[in-house]
Backbone bond lengths (Angstrom), bond angles and torsions (degrees), N, CA, C in turn:
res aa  C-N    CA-C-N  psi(-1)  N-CA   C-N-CA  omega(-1)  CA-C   N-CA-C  phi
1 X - - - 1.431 - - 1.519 110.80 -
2 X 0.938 128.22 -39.87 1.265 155.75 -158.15 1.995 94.95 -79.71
3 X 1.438 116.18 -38.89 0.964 127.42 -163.00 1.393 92.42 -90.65
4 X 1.226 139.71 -42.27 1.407 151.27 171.94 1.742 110.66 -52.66
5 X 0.989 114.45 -43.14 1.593 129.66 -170.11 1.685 109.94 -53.45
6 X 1.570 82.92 -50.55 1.754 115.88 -174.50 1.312 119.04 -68.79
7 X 1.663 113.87 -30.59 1.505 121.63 168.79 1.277 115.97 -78.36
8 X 1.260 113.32 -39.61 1.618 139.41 161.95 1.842 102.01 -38.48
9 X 1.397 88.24 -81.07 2.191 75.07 178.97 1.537 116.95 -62.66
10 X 1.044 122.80 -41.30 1.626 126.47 179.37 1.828 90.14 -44.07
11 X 1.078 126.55 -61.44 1.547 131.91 -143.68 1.867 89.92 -75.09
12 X 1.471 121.16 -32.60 1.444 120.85 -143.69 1.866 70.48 -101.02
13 X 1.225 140.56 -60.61 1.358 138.00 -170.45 1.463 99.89 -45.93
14 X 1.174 126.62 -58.21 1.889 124.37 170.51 1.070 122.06 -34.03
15 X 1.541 94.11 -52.73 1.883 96.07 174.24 1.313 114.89 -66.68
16 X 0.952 124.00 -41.46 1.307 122.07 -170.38 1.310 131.04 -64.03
17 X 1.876 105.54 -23.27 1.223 127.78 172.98 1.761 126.51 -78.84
18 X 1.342 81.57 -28.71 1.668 102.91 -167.12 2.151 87.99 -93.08
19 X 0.763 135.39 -13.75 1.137 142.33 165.09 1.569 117.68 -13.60
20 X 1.397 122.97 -70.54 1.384 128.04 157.11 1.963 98.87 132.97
21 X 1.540 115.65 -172.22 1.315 93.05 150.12 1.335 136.50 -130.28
22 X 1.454 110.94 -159.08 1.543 98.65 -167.17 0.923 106.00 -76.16
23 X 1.570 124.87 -175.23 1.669 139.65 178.63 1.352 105.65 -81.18
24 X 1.724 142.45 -32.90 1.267 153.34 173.42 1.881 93.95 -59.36
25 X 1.332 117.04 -68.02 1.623 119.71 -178.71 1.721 108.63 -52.93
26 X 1.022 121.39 -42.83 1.455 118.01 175.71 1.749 112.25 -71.20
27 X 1.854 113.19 -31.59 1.411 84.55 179.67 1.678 111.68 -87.53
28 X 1.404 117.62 1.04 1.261 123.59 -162.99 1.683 101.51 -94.45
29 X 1.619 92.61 -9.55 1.794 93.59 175.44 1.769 107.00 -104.31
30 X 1.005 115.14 -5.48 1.333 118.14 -168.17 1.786 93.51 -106.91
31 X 1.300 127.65 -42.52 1.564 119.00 173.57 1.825 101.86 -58.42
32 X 1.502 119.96 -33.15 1.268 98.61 -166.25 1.267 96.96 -93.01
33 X 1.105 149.89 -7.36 1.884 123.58 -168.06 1.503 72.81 -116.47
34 X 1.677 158.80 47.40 1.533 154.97 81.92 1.468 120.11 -33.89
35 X 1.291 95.29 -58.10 1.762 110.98 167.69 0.929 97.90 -40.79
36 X 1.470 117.99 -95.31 1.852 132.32 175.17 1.505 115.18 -8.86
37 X 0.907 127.82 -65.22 1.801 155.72 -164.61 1.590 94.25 -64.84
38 X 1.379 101.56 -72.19 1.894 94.75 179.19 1.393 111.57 -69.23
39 X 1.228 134.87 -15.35 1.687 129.97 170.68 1.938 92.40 -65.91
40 X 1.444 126.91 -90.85 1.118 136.77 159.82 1.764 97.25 14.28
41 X 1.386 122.88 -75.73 1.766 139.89 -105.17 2.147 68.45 -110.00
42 X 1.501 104.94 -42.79 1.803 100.05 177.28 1.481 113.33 -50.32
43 X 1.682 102.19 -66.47 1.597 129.37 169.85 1.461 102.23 -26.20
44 X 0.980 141.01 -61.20 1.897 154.45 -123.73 1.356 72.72 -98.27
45 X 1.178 138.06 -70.00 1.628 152.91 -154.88 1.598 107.18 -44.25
46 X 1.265 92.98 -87.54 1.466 126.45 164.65 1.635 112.49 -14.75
47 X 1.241 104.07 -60.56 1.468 122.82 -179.67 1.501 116.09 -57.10
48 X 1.751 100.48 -47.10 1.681 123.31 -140.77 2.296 74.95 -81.89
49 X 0.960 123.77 -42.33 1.373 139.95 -154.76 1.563 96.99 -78.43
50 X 1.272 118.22 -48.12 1.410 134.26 -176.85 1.942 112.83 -61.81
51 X 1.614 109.10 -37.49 1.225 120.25 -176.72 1.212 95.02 -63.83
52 X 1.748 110.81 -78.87 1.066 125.68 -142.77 2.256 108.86 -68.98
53 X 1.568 103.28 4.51 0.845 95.38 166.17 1.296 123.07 -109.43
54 X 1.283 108.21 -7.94 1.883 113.54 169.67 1.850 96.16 -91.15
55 X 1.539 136.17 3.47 1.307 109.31 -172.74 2.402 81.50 -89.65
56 X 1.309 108.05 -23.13 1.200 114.49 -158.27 1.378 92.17 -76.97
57 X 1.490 127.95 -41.86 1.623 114.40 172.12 1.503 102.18 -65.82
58 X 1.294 127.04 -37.13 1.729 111.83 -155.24 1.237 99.94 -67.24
59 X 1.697 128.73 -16.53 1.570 139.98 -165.88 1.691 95.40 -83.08
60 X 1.115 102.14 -71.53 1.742 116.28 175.51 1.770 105.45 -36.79
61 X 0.827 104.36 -33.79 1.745 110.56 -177.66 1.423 116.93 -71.09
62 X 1.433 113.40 -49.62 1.269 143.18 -173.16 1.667 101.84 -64.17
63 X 0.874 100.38 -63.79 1.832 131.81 166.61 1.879 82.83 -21.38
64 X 1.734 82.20 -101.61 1.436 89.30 -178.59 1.753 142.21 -38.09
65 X 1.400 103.59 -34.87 1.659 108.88 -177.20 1.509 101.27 -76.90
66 X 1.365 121.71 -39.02 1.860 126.68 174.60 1.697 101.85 -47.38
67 X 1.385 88.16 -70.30 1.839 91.67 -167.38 1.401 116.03 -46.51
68 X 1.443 123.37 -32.61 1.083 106.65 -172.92 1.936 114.79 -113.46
69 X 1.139 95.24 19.53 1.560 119.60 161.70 1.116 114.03 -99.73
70 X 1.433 144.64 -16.65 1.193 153.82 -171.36 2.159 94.04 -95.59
71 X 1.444 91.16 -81.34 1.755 112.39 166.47 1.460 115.12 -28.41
72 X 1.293 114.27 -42.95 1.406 100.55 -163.76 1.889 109.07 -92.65
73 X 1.512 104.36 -35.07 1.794 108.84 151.33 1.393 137.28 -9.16
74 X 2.029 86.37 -58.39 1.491 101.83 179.11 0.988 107.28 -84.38
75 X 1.125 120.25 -51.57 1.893 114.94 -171.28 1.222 126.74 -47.98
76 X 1.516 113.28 -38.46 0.864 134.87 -142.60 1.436 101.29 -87.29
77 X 1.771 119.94 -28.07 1.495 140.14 -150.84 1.314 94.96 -114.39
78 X 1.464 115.74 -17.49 2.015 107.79 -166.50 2.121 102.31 -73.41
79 X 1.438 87.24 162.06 1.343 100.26 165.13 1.841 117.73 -111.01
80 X 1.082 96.38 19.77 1.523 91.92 174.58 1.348 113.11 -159.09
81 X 1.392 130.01 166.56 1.601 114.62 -164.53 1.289 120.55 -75.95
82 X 1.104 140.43 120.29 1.355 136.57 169.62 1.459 102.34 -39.79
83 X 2.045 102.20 132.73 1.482 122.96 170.49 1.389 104.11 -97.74
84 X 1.403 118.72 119.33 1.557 120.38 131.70 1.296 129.11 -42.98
85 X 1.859 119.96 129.34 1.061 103.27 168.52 1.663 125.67 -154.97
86 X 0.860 172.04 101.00 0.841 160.58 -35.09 1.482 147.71 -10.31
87 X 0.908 93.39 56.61 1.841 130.05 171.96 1.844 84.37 84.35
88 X 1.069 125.90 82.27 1.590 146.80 -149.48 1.670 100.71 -12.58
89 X 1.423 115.85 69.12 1.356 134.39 168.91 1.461 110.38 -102.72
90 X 1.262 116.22 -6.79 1.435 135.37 -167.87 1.510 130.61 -147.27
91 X 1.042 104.21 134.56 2.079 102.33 -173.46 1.544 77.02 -127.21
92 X 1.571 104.64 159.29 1.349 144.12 -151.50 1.807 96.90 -152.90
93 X 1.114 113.82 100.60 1.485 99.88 178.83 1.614 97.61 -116.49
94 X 1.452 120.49 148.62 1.390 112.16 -170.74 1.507 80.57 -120.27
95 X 1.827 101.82 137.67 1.670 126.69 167.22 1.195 100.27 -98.09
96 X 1.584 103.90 159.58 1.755 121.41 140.01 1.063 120.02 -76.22
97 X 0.888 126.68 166.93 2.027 145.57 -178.96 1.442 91.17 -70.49
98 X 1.802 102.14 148.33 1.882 99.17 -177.87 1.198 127.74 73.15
99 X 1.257 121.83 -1.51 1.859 129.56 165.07 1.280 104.02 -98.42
100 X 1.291 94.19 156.78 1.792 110.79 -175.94 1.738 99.00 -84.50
101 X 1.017 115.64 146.19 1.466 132.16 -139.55 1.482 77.58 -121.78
102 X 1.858 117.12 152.50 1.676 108.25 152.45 1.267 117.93 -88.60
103 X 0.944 117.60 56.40 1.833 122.91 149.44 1.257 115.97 -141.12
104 X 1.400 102.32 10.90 1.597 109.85 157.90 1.721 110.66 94.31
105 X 1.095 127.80 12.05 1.034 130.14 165.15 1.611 128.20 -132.10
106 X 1.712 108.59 166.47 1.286 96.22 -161.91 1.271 109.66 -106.66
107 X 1.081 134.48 133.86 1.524 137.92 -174.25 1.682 118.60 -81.39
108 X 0.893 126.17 116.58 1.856 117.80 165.66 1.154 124.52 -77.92
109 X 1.449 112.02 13.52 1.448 105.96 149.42 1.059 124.10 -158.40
110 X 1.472 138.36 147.60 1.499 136.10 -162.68 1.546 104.20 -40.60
111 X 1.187 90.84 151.98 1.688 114.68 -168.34 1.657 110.75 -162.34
112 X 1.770 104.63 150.89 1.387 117.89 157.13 1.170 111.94 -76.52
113 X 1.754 108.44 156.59 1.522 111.50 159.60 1.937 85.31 -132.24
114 X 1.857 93.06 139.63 1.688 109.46 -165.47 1.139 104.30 -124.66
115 X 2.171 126.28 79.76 1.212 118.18 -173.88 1.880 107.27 -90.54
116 X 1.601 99.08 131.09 1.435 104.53 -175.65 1.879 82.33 -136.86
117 X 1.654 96.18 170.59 1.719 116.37 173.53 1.550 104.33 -96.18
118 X 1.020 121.29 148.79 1.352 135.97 169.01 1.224 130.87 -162.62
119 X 1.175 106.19 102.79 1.653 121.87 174.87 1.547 98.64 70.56
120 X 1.105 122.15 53.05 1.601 129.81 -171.64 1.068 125.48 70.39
121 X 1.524 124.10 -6.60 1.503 128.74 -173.70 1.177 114.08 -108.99
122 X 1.261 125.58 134.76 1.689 123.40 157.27 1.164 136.54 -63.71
123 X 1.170 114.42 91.56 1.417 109.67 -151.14 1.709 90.23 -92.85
124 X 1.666 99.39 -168.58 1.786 112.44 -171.65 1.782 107.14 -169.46
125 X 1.409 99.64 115.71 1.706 95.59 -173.92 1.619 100.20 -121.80
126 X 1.522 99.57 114.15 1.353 101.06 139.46 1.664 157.73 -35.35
127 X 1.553 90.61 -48.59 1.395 115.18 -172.03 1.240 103.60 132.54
128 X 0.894 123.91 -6.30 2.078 108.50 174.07 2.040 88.06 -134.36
129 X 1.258 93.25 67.98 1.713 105.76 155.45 1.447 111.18 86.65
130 X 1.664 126.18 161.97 1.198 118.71 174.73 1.930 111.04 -64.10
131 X 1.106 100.19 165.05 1.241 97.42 146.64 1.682 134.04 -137.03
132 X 0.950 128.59 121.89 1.808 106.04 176.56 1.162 136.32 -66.65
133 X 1.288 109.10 131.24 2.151 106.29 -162.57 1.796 78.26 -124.33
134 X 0.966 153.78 12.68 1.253 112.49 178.75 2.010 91.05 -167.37
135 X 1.194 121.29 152.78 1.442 110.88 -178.24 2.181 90.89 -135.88
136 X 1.216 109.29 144.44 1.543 99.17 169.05 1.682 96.63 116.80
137 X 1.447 127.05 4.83 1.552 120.93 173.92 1.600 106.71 -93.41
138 X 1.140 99.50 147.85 2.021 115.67 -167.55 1.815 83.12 -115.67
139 X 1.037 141.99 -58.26 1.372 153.96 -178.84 0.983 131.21 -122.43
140 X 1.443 120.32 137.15 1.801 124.12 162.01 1.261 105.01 -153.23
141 X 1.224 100.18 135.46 1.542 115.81 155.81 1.545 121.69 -156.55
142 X 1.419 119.78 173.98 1.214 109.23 -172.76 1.522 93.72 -152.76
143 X 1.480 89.18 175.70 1.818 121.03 -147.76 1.479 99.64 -158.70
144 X 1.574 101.13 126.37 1.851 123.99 173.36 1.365 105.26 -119.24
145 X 1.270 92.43 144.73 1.813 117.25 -173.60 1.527 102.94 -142.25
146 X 1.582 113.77 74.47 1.536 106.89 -172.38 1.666 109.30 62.80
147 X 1.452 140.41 -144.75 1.036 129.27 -171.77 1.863 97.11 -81.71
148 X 0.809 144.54 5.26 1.262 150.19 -176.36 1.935 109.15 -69.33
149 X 1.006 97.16 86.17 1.497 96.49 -177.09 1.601 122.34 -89.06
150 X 1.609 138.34 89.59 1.089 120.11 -168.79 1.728 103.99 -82.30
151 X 1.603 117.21 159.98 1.346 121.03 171.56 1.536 93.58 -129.03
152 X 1.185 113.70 132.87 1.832 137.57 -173.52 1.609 91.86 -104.95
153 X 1.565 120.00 95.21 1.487 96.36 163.44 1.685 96.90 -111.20
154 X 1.546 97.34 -179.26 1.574 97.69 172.29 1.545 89.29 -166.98
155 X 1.226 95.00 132.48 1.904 119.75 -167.79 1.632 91.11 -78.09
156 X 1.380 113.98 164.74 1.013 120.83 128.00 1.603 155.67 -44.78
157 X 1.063 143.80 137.32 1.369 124.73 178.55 1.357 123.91 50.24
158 X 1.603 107.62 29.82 1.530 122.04 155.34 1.539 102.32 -44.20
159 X 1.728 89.31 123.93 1.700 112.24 171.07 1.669 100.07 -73.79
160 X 1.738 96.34 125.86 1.358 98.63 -162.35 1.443 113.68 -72.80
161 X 1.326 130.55 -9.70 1.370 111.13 160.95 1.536 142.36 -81.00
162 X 2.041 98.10 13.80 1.190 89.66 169.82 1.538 94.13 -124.40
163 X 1.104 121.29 37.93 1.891 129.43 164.56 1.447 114.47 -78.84
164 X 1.832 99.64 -30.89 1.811 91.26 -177.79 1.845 107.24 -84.82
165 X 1.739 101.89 -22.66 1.598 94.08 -157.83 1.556 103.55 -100.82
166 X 1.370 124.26 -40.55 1.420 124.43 -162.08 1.980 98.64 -107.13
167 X 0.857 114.57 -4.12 1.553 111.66 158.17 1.753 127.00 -125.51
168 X 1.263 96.25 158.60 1.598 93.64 -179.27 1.363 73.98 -115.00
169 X 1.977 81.22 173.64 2.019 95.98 -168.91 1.451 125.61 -45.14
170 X 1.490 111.09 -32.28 1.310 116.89 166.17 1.512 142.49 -59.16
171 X 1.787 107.44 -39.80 1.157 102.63 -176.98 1.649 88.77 155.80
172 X 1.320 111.88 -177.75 1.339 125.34 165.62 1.575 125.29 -84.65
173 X 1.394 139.09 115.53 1.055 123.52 -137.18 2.288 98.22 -109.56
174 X 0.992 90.18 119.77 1.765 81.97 -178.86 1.367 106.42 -108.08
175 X 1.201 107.53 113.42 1.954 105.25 162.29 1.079 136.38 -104.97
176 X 1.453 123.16 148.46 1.514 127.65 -149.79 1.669 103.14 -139.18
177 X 1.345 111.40 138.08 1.791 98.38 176.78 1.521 85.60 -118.93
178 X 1.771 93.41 146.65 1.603 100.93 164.74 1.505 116.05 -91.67
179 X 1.384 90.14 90.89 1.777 104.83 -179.89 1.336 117.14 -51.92
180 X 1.796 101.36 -28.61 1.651 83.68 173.16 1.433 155.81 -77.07
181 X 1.783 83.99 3.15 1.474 104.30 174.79 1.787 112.33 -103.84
182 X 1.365 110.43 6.48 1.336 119.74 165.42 1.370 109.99 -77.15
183 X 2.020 109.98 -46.29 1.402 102.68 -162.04 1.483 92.71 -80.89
184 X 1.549 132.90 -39.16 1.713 112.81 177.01 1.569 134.03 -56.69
185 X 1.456 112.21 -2.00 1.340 133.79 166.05 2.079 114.22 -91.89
186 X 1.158 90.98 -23.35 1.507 97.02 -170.54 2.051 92.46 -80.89
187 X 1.457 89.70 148.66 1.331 134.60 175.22 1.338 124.52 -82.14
188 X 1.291 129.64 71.34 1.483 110.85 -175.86 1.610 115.49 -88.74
189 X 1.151 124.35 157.65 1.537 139.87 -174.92 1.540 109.82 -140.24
190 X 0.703 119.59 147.73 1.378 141.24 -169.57 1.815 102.74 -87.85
191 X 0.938 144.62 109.96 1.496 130.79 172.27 1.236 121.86 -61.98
């Protein structure tokens, strides 16, 4: 009997364990890993918003450090003043023969370089066709002040909190002087 008693609680302790839980423990487990889930689902957000707005500055950047690494090459190398031209939608920079050209090659004999926008790209013509050096421009234009050449670009998909502070409506404005027509005007003397 005694042996019966003992199978009796062993069997009634099983049950009791294997039982499951209540409906109060299941909703008190299901409100908290909700909690969890929308903390997570904020986090994911937060992040997802944060990328995609530094991949949109690193573009805007790129934009900017090209254009005016490309721009400042030429200007910088011409012997005569860069022309604006088409209602100043266009710079005209005139080379010598033997300079590196922006399309990457060298010409043997004096030549224009004709930077205009097109269809989002910055393009650059020599004389044997445009070419595209840059894809991702919303604007360009440019502006002379004596050799003072400004270039107005403005990227695409400017992250809008730096549209009110680091651009005016136009674009970001980079200026470049063609020094080399300062130093062929300059005077040297001997002290």
């Amino acid at each position: 009997m005694y042996m019966y008693q003992r199978q009796l609680r062993q069997a009634l302790a099983i049950n009791l364990q294997g039982r499951g839980y209540t409906l109060i423990e299941l909703l008190v487990a299901m409100a908290a890993g909700l909690f969890l889930l929308s903390g997570v689902a904020m986090s994911y957000t937060a992040i997802k918003s944060t990328v995609v707005a530094s991949k949109e500055l690193s573009h805007a950047q790129e934009v900017i450090r090209y254009t005016s690494q490309v721009m400042t090459r030429s200007i910088k190398q011409t012997y005569q003043k860069p022309e604006l031209e088409n209602n100043k939608a266009a710079l005209r920079v005139h080379q010598k023969a033997l300079q590196l050209a922006c399309d990457g090659s060298v010409p043997t004999v004096d030549y224009s370089e004709l930077f205009t926008l097109s269809n989002g790209y910055l393009t650059c013509d020599i004389g044997s066709g445009p070419v595209q050096l840059l894809r991702g421009v919303e604007a360009l234009s440019f502006d002379e002040d004596g050799i003072l050449i400004s270039i107005i670009v403005k990227p695409v998909d400017m992250p809008k909190q730096f549209e009110n502070g680091v651009l005016n409506d136009n674009g970001v404005q980079i200026d470049i002087a063609a020094n080399r027509l300062v130093l062929d005007k300059a005077v040297f003397t001997n002290p």
